[in-house]
N, C-alpha and C positions, 0 to 999 in steps of 0.2 A: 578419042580419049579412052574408050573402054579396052580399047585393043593393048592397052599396055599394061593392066590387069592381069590380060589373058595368057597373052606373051610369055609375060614373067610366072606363072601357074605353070604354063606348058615346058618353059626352062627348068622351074622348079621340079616339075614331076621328070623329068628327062633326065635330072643330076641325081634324083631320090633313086630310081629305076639302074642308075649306073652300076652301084652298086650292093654288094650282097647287105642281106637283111643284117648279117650278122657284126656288118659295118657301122651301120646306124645305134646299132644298140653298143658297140662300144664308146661310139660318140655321145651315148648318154650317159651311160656308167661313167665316160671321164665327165661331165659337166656335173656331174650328182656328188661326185666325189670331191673332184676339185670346189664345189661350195663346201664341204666339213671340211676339205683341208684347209681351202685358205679360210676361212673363218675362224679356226685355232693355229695353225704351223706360225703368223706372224707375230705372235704377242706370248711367244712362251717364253723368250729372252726377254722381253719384258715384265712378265709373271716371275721369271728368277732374279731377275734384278730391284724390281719394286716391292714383291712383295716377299719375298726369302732372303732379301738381300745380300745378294751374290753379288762380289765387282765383275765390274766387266771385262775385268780381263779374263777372270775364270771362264763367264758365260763366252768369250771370245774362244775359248781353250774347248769347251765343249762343244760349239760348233764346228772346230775346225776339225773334231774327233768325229764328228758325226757325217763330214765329208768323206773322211776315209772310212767309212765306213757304210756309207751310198754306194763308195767308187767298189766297193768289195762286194756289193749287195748284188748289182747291178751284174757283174763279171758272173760270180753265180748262179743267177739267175737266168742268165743268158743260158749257158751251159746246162741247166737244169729245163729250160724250154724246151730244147731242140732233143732232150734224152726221155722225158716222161711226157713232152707237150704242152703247148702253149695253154690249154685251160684249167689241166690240174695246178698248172704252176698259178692261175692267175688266180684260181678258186682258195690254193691254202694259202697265199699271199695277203689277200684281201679278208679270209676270214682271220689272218691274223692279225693284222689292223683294227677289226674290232672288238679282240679282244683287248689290244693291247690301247686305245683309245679309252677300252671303259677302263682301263686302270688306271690310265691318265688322270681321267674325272675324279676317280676315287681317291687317289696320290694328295689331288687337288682337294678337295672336300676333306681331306683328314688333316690334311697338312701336313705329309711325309717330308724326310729329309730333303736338301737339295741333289744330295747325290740318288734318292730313291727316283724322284723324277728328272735329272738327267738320264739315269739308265732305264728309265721307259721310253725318255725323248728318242733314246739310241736305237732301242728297237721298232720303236715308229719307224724310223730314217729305213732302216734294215729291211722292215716289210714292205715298205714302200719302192725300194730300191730294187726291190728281188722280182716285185711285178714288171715292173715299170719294161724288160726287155722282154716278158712275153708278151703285153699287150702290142708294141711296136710290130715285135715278129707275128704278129696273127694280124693286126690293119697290112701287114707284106706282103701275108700268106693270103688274103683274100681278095684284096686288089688287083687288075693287073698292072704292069710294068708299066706302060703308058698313063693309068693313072692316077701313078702313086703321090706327085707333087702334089693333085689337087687333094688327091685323100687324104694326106698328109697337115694340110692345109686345115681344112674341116674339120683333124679331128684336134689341130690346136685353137681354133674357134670356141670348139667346146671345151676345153680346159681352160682358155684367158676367160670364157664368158662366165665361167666358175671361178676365176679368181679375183676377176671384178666386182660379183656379186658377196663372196664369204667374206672378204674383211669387213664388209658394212654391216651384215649380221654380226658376224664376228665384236663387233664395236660396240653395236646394240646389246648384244646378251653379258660381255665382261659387265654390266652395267646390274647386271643381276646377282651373274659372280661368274668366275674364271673357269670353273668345273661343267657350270650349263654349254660353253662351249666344246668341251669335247662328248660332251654327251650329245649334241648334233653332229658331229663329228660320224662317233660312233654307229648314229642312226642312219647316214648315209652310206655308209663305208658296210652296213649291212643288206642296205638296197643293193647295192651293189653287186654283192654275194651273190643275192635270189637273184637279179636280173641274169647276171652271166648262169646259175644254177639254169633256169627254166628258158634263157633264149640262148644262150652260144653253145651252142656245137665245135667239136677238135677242129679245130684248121691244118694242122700237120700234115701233109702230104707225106715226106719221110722224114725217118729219127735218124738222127745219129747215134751207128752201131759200134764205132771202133768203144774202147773202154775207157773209161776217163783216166785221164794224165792231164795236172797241171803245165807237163812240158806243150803236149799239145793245145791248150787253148792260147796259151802264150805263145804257137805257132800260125795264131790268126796275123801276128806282125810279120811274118815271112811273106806275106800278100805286099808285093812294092807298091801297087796303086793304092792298095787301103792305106797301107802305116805312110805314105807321103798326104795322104787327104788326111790322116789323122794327126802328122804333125801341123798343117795349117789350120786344121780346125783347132788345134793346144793356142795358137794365139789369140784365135777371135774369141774362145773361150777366156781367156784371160781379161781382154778386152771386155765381155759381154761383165764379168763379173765386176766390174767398176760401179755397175749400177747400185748394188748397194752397199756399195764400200766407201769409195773415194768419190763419188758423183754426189752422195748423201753426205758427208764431211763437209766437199767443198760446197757444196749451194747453199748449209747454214752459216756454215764459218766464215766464208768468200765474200759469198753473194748476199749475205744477208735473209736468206728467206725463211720464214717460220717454220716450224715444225706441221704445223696446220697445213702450210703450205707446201709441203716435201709431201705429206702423203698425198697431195689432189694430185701431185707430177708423177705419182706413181699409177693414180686413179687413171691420169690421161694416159697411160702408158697400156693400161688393159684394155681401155675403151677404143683405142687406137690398133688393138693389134684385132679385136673383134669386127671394126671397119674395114681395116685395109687386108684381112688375111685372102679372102679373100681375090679380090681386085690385084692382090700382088702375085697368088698363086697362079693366077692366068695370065698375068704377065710373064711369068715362070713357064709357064707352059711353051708360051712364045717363043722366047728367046733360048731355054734348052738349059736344061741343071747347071753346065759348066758356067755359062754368061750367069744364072742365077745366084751362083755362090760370089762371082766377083762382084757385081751389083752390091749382095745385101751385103759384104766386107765394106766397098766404098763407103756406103752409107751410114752404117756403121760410125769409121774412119771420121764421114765430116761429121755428124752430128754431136760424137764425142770433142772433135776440133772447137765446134763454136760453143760449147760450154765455156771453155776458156774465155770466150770473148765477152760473157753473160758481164761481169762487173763492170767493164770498161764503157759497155754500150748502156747499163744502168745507171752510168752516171750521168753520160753525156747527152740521154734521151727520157731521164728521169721527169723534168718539167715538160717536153711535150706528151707527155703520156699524163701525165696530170690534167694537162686540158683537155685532153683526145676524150680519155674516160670519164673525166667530170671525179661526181664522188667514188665511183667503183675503185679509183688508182688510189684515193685514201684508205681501203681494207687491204691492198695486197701491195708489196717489196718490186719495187721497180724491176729487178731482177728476174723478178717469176715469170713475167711475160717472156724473157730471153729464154729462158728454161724450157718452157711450152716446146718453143720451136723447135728447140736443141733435143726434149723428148721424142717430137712425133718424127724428126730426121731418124734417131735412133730405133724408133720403133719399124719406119720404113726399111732398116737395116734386116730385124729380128723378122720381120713378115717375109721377106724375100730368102734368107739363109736357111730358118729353122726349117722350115718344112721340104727345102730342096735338098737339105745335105741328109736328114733323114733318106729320104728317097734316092738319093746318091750310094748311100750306104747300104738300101735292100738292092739296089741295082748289081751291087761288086759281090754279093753276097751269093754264096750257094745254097741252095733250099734246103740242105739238111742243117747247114751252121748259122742262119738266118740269126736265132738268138745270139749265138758266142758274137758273130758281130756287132748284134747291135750292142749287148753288154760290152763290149772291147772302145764301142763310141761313147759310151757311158761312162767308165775309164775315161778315155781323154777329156772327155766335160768334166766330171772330177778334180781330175789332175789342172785344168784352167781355173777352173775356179775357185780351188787352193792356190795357186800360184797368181793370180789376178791381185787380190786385196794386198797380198803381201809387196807385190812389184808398184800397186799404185802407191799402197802406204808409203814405200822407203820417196817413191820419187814427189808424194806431196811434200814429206817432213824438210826435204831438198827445194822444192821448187814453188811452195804454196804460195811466196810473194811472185811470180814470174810467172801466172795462169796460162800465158800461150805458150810456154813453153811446155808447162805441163801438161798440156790438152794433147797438144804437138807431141808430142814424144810418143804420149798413150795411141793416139792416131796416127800415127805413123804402123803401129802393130797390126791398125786394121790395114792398110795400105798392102804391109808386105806379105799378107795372106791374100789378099784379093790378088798380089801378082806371085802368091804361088800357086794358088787353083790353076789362072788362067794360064801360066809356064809348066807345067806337071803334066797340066792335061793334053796341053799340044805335043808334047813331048811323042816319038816314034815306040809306040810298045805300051803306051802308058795308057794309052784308049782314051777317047772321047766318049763324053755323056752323050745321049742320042736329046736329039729337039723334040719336047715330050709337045704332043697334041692334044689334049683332051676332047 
């Protein structure tokens, strides 16, 4: 029995050794981070709607401005790594964040307009956006090739394990008042700063020297393996964004489940992606990027499918689940249990995609344009997840009495993305992913 203590010490120390110092400590800076973020980013459309009372179509309008305006952040940001380097970009990025967090607070604490704190909200999205493809391109730049799924892996561990954990503080402090939340916020998003100030060192090996033209960055789609991996990644993006659009609509409207109960299925959703990111990254390893992106599309595909089935199987398995559970099936919607399962399928989806197609992306990449690409994947995420809400909406207001069609339809999108990975990439010219081994 002791030997399996030991084992796992020796595994552990063997995965810490793998790699650079400089790895780990952004895998803490995002878990540091990701608690102030998610403990404010979820409840600020709630803060505009409850408490400023803003309709929600407005507060709709402003998020969907603050999408495009990630997808813009993102692009140059990208472009801005690969010209000055991934740390200055990551150091002014983050230090604008906290300034722009404690304005937040302050917005909040005064009780500025609604339009004063939307166009804080914006520049939040903005600085956030702008890091977001130097950190990528420097986890690129420091890894090697071989083990970028699992790094990739680890370091969305520590961003779910921080988003798992910030809305619960998050919860707890509105209870104080809505401003103590970005002033946590603020305080991490400063850790932050000094951590990368006093431990990360440039990762850049070389810059991009030609001179910037917007023609040229918008000459990363000239790349035919990129721009065909980035038009099937535009669907599972679209697909991925149902989560809180049309998946949140229909499980209170549908399925009848409570609001209480929408947030645990998002609760299970981070605590599920912190178990299996792992466990799926090394299944990832196995089977080789390309099987990994068709995988987590499928998965994806079903999990989305059998939400559709959540009411049907609520009704007609409502009474045995009463007796199953005893009193516990009197505090929760027969449905919820259906839901559970339809999350953790879905989350098995996001734990096999996310971290292979990132590493897909540094693989196609040249080490001077490592950022322009990853901002150009950023873009297409964007662009899905603007187009997501709006393609579920039109086809709930359509199909909301007919759930398996609905489900059907939307899963069908992951379908024919998993059969464009797997058809693009067999393709003669088109290259295969290599079978990564960690």
């Amino acid at each position: 029995m002791p030997l399996i203590p030991v084992q796992m010490f020796k595994r552990l120390k063997r995965v810490i050794h793998r790699y650079d110092r400089r790895f780990w400590v952004l895998v803490l800076i995002q878990l540091i981070v990701a608690v102030g973020f998610g403990a404010a980013m979820p409840f600020v459309s709630l803060y505009m709607h409850k408490q400023l009372g803003v309709p929600m179509t407005l507060v709709g309008t402003i998020l969907l401005v603050s999408a495009l305006v990630d997808s813009a952040g993102r692009m140059a940001g990208g472009e801005v790594a690969d010209r000055i380097g991934r740390r200055p970009l990551v150091l002014m990025g983050m230090a604008a964040r906290v300034v722009v967090f404690a304005l937040m607070a302050i917005a909040i604490r005064q009780q500025w307009s609604v339009w004063a704190v939307a166009s804080i909200y914006l520049m939040i999205r903005l600085a956030g956006a702008v890091v977001r493809p130097g950190l990528m391109a420097m986890v690129s730049d420091v890894v090697a090739p071989e083990n970028r799924v699992e790094a990739f892996a680890l370091f969305r561990i520590g961003t779910n394990a921080g988003w798992a954990i910030g809305p619960a503080i998050g919860g707890f402090l509105i209870s104080v008042s809505y401003a103590s939340v970005f002033v946590l916020t603020t305080i991490a998003s400063l850790v932050g700063v000094l951590l990368v100030m006093l431990f990360v060192r440039e990762s850049m090996q070389q810059a991009e020297t030609q001179r910037f033209a917007l023609k040229r960055v918008l000459d990363t789609a000239k790349d035919l393996r990129f721009l065909m991996f980035c038009g099937w990644a535009v669907l599972l993006f679209m697909l991925m964004a149902q989560f809180a659009s049309t998946l949140a609509v229909f499980s209170t409207q549908n399925v009848g489940i409570s609001e209480r109960e929408l947030g645990w299925l998002f609760t299970v959703n981070g605590i599920c992606v912190v178990l299996f990111q792992w466990p799926a990254a090394r299944l990832a390893a196995r089977v080789g990027i390309r099987w990994g992106l068709v995988l987590g599309c499928l998965a994806y595909a079903l999990g989305y499918f059998t939400v559709g089935l959540a009411p049907s199987l609520a009704r007609l398995t409502g009474p045995v689940l009463q007796i199953a559970l005893g009193k516990m099936a009197l505090s929760m919607t027969p449905g919820f249990v259906f839901l559970i399962g339809s999350m953790i399928v879905i989350t098995i989806g996001e734990v096999m995609y996310s971290p292979v197609s990132m590493a897909a992306v540094a693989n196609m990449a040249p080490a001077a344009r490592m950022g322009r690409y990853m901002g150009f994947l950023g873009l297409t995420e964007a662009m899905g997840w603007s187009l997501g809400p709006f393609i579920g909406g039109a086809l709930y207001d359509h199909l909301a009495s007919t759930p398996i069609m609905l489900w059907g339809i939307l899963g069908l999108i992951g379908v024919i993305a998993a059969l464009g990975f797997m058809v693009t990439q067999q393709r003669k010219g088109a290259g295969t992913y290599p079978s990564i081994v960690s």
